[in-house]
C-alpha positions in Angstrom: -49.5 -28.3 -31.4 -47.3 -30.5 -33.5 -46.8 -28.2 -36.4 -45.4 -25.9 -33.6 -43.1 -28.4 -32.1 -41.6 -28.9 -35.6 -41.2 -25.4 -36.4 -39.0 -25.4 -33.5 -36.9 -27.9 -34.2 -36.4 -26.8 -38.0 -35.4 -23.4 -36.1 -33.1 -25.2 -33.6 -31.6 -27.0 -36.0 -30.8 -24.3 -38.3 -29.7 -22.3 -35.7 -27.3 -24.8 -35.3 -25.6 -25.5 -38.0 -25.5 -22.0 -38.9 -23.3 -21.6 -35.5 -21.0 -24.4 -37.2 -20.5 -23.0 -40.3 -18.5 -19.4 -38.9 -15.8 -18.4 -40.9 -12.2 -18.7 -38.8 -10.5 -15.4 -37.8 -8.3 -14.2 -40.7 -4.0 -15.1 -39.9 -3.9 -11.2 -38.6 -6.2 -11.8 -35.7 -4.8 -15.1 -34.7 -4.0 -14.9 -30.6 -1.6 -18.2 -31.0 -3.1 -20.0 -28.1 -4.8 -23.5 -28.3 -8.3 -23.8 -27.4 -9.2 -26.8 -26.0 -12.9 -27.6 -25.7 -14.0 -31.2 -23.0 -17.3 -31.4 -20.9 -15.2 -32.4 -17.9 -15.3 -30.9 -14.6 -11.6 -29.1 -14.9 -11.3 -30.7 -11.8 -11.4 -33.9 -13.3 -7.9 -33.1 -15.1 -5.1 -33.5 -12.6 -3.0 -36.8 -13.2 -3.8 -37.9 -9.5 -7.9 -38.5 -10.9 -6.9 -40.8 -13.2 -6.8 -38.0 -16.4 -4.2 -39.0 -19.2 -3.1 -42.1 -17.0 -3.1 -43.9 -20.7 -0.3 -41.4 -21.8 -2.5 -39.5 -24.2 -3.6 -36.1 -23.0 -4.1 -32.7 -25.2 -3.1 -30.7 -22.1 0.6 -32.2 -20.6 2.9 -35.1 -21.8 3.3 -38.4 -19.8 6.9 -40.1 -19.5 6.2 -42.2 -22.3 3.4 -41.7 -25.1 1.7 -44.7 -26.7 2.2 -43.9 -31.0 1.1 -46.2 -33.9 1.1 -46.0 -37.5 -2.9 -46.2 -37.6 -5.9 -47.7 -35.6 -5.1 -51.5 -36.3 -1.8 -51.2 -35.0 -0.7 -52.0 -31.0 1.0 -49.4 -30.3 4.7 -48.8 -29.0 6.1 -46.3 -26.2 8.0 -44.0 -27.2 10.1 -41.3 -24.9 7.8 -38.2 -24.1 9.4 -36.2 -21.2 11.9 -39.1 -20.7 14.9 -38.3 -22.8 14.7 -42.2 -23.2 13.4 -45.7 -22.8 13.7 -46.5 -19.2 16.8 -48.9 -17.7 15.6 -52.0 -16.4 17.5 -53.5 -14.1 18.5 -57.4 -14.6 16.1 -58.5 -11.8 13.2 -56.2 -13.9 13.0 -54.7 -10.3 13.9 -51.1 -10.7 13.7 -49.1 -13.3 15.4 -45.6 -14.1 14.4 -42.8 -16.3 16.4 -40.3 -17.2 14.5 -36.6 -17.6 14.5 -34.5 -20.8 17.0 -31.8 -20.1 15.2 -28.3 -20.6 11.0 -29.0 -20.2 9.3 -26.1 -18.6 6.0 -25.8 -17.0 3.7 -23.2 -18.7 4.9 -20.7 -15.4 8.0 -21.3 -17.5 9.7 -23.0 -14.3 11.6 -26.2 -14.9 10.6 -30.0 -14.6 12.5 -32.2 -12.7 12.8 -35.7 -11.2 11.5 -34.6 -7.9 7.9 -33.4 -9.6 7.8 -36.7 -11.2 7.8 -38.0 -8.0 5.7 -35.7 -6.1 3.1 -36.9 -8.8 3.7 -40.8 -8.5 3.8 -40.1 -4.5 0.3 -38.4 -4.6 -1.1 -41.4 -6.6 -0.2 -43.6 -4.2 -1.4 -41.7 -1.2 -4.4 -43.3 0.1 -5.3 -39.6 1.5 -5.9 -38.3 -2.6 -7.8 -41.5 -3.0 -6.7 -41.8 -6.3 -8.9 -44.0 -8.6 -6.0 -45.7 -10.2 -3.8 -46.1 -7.2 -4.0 -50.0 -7.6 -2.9 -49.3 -11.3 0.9 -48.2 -9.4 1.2 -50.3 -6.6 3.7 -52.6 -7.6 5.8 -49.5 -7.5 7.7 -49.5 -3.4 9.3 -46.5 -3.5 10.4 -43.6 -6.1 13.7 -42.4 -5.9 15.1 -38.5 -7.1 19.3 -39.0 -7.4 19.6 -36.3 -8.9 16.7 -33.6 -10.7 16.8 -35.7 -14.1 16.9 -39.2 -13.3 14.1 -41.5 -11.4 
């Protein structure tokens, strides 16, 4: 029985790395869409669960994004849909952040302060039960004065 067994891994194992070595599509076939492969529930990718709450996400950009010149190096925030570093007021208390002008959701409507909100609102609702809730709750209240500030 054991000669059989490894007759059918050699053949799974062939099999594949035969199914990673496929050629890529030639430049005339490419469809100019990303794939993105993860072994997530999709479910499991809406900012509310917790997905991309450490600012890096292949699938939507945070306020700020966490970049470093290589693995050793803490890194630094850097403006991602925030047009810039947040204001901090004297008392460190509130903190404003001003919207890039222009970002569009891929149903090519415009983002604005008040979806920012909407998604810091729904973090904090104890109805989502949001695993990272506790992450925001120093956060009293989120403010919209105007569709690209918060």
């Amino acid at each position: 029985m054991r000669p059989l067994y490894a007759a059918v891994c050699v053949g799974l194992a062939s099999a594949l790395a035969a199914s990673g070595c496929a050629t890529p599509a030639p430049a005339s076939e490419s469809t100019g869409q990303i794939v993105l492969a993860d072994a997530g529930d999709p479910g499991e990718f809406n900012p509310v669960s917790g997905y991309g709450s450490t600012g890096v996400s292949p699938l939507y950009e945070g306020l700020l994004r966490p970049v470093a010149a290589d693995d050793s190096t803490l890194p630094r925030l850097e403006p991602a849909l925030a047009a810039q570093e947040p204001e901090v007021s004297a008392d460190g208390l509130t903190w404003t952040v001003r919207l890039r002008d222009g970002v569009h959701f891929h149903d090519g409507s415009l983002l604005d302060s008040g979806d920012v909100a909407a998604t810091y609102r729904a973090v904090a609702d104890p109805r989502s039960a949001s695993p990272i809730a506790s992450d925001y709750s120093p956060i009293a209240r989120v403010d919209t004065p105007d569709p690209l500030t918060v």
